[in-house]
C-alpha positions in Angstrom: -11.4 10.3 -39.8 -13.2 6.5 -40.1 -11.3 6.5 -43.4 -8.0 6.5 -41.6 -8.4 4.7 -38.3 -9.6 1.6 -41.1 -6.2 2.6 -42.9 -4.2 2.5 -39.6 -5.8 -0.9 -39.0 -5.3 -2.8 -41.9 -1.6 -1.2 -41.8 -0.8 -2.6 -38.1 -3.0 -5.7 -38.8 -0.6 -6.6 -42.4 2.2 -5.2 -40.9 2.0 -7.7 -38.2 1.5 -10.8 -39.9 4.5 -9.9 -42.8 7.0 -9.5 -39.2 6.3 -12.7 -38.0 6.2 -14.6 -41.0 9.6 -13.0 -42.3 10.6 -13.7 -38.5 9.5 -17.3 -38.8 11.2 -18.3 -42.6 14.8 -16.5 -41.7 15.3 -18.5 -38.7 13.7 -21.5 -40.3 16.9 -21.4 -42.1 18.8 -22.1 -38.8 19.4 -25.9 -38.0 19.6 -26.3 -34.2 22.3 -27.4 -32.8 20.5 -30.5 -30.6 19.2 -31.4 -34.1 16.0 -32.1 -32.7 12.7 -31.7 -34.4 9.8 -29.7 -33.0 7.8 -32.8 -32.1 10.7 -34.4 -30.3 11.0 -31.0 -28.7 7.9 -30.8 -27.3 7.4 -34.5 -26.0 11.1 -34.0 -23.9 9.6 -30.7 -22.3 6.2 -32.6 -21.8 8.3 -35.1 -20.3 10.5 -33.1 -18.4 7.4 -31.3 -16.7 5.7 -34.4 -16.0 2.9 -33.8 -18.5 3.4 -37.2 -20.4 -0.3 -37.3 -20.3 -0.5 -34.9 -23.4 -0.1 -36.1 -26.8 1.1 -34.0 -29.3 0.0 -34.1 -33.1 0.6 -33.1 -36.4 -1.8 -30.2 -38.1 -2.2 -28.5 -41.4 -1.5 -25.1 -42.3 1.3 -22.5 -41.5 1.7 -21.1 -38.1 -1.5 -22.8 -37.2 0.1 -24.6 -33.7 -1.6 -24.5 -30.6 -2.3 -26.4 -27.5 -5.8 -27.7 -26.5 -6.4 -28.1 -23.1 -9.9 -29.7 -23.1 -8.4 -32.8 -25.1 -4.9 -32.7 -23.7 -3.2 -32.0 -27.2 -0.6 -30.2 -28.7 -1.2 -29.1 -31.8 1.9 -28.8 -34.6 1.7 -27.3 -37.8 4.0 -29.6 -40.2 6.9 -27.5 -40.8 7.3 -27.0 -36.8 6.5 -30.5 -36.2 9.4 -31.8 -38.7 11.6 -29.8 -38.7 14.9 -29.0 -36.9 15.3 -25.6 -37.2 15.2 -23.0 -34.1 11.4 -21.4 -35.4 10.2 -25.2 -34.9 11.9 -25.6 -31.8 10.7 -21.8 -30.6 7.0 -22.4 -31.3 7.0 -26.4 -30.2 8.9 -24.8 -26.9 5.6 -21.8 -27.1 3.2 -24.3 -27.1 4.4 -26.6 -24.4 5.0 -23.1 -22.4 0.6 -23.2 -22.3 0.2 -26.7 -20.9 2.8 -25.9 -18.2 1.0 -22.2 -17.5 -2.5 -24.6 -17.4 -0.5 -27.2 -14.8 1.1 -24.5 -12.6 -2.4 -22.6 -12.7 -1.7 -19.5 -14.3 -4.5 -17.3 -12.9 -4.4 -15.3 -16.7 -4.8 -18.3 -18.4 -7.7 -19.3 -16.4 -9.1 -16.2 -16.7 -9.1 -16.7 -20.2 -10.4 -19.7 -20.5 -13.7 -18.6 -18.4 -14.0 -15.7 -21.0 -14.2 -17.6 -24.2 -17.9 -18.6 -24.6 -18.8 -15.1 -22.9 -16.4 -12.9 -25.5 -17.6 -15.1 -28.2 -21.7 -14.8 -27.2 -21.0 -10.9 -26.4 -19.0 -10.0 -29.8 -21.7 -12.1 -31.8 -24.6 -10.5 -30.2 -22.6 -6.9 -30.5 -21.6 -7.2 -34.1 -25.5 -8.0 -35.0 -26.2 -4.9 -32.8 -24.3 -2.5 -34.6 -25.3 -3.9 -38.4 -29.5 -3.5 -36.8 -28.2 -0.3 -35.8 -26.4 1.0 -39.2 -30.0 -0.4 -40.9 -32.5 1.1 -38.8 -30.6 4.2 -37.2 -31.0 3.0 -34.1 -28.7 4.6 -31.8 -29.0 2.7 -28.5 -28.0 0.0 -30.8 -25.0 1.2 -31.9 -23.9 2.1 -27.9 -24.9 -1.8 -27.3 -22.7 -2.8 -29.5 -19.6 -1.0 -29.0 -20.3 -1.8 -25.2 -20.7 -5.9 -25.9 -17.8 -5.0 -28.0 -15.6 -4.3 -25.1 -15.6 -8.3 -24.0 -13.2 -8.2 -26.9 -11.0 -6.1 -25.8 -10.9 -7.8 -22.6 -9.8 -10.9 -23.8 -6.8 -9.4 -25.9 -5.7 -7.4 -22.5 -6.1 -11.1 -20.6 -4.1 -13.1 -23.7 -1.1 -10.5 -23.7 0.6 -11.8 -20.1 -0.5 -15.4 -21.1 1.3 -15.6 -24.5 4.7 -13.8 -23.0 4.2 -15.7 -20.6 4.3 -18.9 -22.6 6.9 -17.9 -24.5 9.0 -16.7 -21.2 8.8 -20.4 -20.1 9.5 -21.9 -23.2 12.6 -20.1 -23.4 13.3 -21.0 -20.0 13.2 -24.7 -20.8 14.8 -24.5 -23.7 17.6 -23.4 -22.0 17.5 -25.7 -19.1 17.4 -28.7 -21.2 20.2 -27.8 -23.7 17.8 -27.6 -26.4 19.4 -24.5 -28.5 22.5 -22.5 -27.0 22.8 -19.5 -25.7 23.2 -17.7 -28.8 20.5 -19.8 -30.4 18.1 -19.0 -27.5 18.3 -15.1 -28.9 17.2 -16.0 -32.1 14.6 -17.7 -30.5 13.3 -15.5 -28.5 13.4 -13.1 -32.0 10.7 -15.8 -33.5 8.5 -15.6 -30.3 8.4 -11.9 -30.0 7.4 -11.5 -33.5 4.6 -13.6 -32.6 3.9 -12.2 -29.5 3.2 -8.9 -31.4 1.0 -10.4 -33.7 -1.3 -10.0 -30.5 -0.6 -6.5 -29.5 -1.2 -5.7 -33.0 -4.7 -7.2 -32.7 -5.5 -5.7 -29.9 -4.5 -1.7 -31.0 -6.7 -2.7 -33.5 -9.8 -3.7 -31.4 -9.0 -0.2 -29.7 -9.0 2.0 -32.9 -12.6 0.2 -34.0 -14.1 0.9 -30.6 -12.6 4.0 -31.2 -14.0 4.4 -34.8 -17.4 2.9 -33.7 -17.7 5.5 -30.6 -16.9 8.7 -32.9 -19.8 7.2 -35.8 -22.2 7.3 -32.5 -21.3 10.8 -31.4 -21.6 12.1 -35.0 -25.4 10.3 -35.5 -26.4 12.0 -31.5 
C-alpha cells in the first residue's frame, strides 16, 4: 500500500508539471494581438490599479514569476517578461492579479501570509520528527509529525482560492483593458488553469503522504 500511494504521488506530482509546461509552450506560440510584452503588461495593469508603487523585474529560470509583497516587486521569468505571446501576458496578468488581491485585502491572502514562518517552522520541526521516529521507533514521534505535518496542508487549502483568485482578476483586467480579445482571453485562461492545478496537484499529494504516514503509524501500534 505505501508502495502505491508513493506511485500515485509521483504520477499526479509529474503529471502536473508536464500539463502546464505543454500548456505554457503551445500558447507561447500565440502572439497577442495588443502586441505587448509581459512586462509592458504588467506595468499598464499596475498602473491601471493605482499600484505604480511596484516595480517589476526580470528573473531567471522558467515559470519561476512571482510577486513579492515585502519589497513591492513583481517578479518575471525572461521568456514572460519579453515576450508577446498570450502565456506571457497570462502569467504577467497572474502576477499583477496578487498585488491587487494584497491592495483590496484579500482575507485568503492574508491568511497566508500569517502562515508562512509557522508552516515553514511546523513542517521543519515535523519532518525531523518523523526521521527520529523511523530511527529510534518512536511512535509518539511519528503522530508529531504527521500532526505538525498538517500546517502543510493548511497552507495548500488557504493558497487554492488565492491563486484562482489571482488568476480570476487577471483575466478580468485583461479583458477590461483590451489586452487579448475575447477569444484570446480563452486561451488564456487555458495557461492559468494549467497552473492553477499545478497546486491542487500538490496538495492531493500532501493528502496521500499524511495518508501514507498515518497507515505506517497504525501498522507500528
Amino acid at each position: 500500500m505505501y508502495y502505491i500511494i508513493i506511485i500515485i504521488s509521483f504520477v499526479v506530482t509529474v503529471a502536473s508539471q508536464i500539463f502546464i509546461s505543454v500548456t505554457y509552450k503551445k500558447y507561447r506560440k500565440n502572439i497577442c494581438s495588443s502586441s505587448l510584452t509581459g512586462v509592458e503588461v504588467a506595468l499598464k495593469l499596475l498602473k491601471e490599479n493605482d499600484l505604480e508603487n511596484i516595480y517589476v523585474i526580470e528573473t531567471k529560470g522558467e515559470l519561476t514569476d512571482h510577486y513579492d509583497p515585502n519589497n513591492k516587486v513583481i517578479r518575471l521569468s525572461t521568456e514572460v517578461f519579453n515576450g508577446e505571446n498570450i502565456s506571457s501576458c497570462a502569467v504577467a496578468a497572474h502576477e499583477v492579479g496578487h498585488a491587487i488581491q494584497y491592495k483590496q485585502g484579500n482575507k485568503f491572502i492574508k491568511i497566508r501570509s500569517l502562515l508562512v514562518p509557522f508552516v515553514n517552522f511546523c513542517s521543519k520541526l515535523g519532518y525531523i520528527a518523523i526521521v527520529i521516529s523511523l530511527i529510534s521507533g518512536i511512535l509518539d514521534l511519528l503522530y508529531l509529525g504527521v500532526f505538525l505535518l498538517f500546517s502543510i496542508l493548511i497552507f495548500e487549502l488557504v493558497t487554492l482560492p488565492v491563486e484562482f483568485g489571482a488568476s480570476k482578476i487577471g483575466l478580468e483586467n485583461l479583458k477590461k483593458y483590451n489586452i487579448l480579445k475575447d477569444d484570446e482571453l480563452v486561451f488564456a485562461k487555458k495557461v492559468l488553469t494549467a497552473a492553477a492545478l499545478t497546486y491542487v496537484a500538490s496538495l492531493v499529494t500532501t493528502i496521500l503522504e499524511i495518508f501514507r504516514l498515518l497507515l505506517m503509524a497504525n501498522d507500528r501500534d
